[in-house]
N, C-alpha and C positions, 0 to 999 in steps of 0.2 A: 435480813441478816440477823437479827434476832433471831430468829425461827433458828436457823441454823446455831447461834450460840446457844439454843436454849437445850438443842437436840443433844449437839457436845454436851452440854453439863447434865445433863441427865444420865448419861452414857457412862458419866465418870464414878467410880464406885464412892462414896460416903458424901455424896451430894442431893441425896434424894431426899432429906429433909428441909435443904433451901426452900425448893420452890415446890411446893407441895400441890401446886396447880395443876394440871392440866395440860400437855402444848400440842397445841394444832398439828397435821400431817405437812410432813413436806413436800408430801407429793399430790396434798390436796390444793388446786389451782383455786383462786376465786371467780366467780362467774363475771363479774365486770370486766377482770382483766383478761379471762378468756376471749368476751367479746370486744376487746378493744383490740387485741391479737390478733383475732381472725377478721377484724375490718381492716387495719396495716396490714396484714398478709394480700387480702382481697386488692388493697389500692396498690401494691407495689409489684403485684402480677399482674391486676390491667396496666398497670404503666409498661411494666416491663414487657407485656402482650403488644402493647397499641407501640411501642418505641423500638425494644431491641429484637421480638422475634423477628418481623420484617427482614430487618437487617442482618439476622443469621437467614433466617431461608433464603435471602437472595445469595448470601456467601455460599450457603448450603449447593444452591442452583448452580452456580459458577462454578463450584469444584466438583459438583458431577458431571457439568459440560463438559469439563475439561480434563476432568476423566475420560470420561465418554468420549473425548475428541483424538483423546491422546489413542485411546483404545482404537479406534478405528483408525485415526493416520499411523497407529505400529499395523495394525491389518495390512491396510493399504503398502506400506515400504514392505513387509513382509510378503505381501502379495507382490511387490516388485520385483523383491530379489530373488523369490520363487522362478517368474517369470526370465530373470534375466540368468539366473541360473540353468534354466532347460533351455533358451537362447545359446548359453556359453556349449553347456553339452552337445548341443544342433551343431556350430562350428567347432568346436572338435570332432566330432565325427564325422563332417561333412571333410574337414584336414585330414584325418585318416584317409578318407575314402581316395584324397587328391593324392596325397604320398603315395599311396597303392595305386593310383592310377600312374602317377610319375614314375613307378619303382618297375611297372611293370612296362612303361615306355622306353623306360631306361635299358630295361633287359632287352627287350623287339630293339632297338636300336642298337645294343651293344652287339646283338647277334647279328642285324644285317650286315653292321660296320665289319664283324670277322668275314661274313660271307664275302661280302664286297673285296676283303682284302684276300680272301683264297684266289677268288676268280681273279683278281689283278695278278696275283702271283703265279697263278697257273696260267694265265694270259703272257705274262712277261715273260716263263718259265719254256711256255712254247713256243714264244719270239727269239726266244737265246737257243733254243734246240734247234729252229727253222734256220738262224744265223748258221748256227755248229755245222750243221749239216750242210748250208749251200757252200759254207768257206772247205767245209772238209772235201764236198762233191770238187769244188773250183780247183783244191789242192791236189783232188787224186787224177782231176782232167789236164791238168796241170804236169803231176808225177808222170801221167800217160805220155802225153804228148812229147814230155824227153826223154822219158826210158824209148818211146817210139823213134824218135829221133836217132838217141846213141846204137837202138837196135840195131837201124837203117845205116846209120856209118860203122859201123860193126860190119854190117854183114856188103856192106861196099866196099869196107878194107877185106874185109875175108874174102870175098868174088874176087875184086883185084889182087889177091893175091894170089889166086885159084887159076886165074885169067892171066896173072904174069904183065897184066899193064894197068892204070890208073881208071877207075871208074868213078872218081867223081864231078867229071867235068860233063860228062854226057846225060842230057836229058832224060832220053830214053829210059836208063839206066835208072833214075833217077822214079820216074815212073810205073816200073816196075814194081819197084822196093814197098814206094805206098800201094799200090795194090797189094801185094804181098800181104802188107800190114794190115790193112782193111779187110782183107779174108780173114786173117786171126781175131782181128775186133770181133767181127762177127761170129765168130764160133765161137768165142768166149762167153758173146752175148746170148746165147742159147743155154 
């Protein structure tokens, strides 16, 4: 500390007749305490060599495991959700594939369903014509048979009255008329 008081007053202007001596370098070290420095440097780096390095490289080792651990189980989940991702894609596309398969089931069955119901309807359609037609044939053999009839007593009042007596008590008579009739059926039916 001297040294350094001595520096300052040198420094200071109308002081250089005080000390008319000499002052040593500040930044001249002396060798004893140089080598007393560099044996305290020497003892507190092997201490701290032989005590704390140990202790940081094994920290050191530890958080690059665990680095390195972290590193590969992100790989790993990474590689999962990769996987479970092309999985998820796999069923969806495999769902598409089912919907179009369903979609197109859906249609072949909506079509048979119509076909089925034309054919039932043209089925029933020709059940109600076959009906029409046997009630209408029933009703016109039917019409026949009494227009045949009134013919017949028509032309049995018209004989009898042609004849000037009753013809409809006699068989005979009676016999005729349908044959009559039954020629006409028949050239009708030609």
């Amino acid at each position: 500390m001297i040294n350094v008081f001595a520096a300052v007053l040198s420094a200071v202007p109308g002081s250089e007749g005080v000390g008319a001596e000499e002052m040593p370098s500040v930044l001249a070290v002396p060798i004893d305490e140089l080598i007393i420095g560099i044996i305290a440097f020497l003892i507190v780096f092997g201490v701290l060599g032989k005590l704390a390095l140990p202790a940081i490289k094994k920290t050191l080792a530890e958080r690059t495991e665990l680095i390195e651990g972290g590193l590969a189980k992100a790989d790993e989940t990474q590689a999962e959700a990769q996987r479970v991702l092309e999985e998820y894609k796999a069923a969806l596309a495999s769902a598409r594939e089912e919907a179009a398969a369903i979609r197109t089931q859906a249609q072949a069955d909506r079509t048979a369903i119509v076909e089925e119901a034309r054919n039932e309807a043209r089925t029933a359609a020709a059940a109600v014509t076959a009906a029409a037609e046997a009630q209408i044939a029933a009703e016109r053999n039917q019409a026949t048979s009494a227009l045949t009839r009134q013919v017949g007593e028509l032309a049995v009042g018209l004989a009898g009255k042609v004849v000037g007596q009753s013809l409809e008590d006699d068989a005979r008579v009676r016999a005729t008329v349908d044959a009559f009739i039954s020629d006409l059926e028949q050239q009708a039916a030609r």
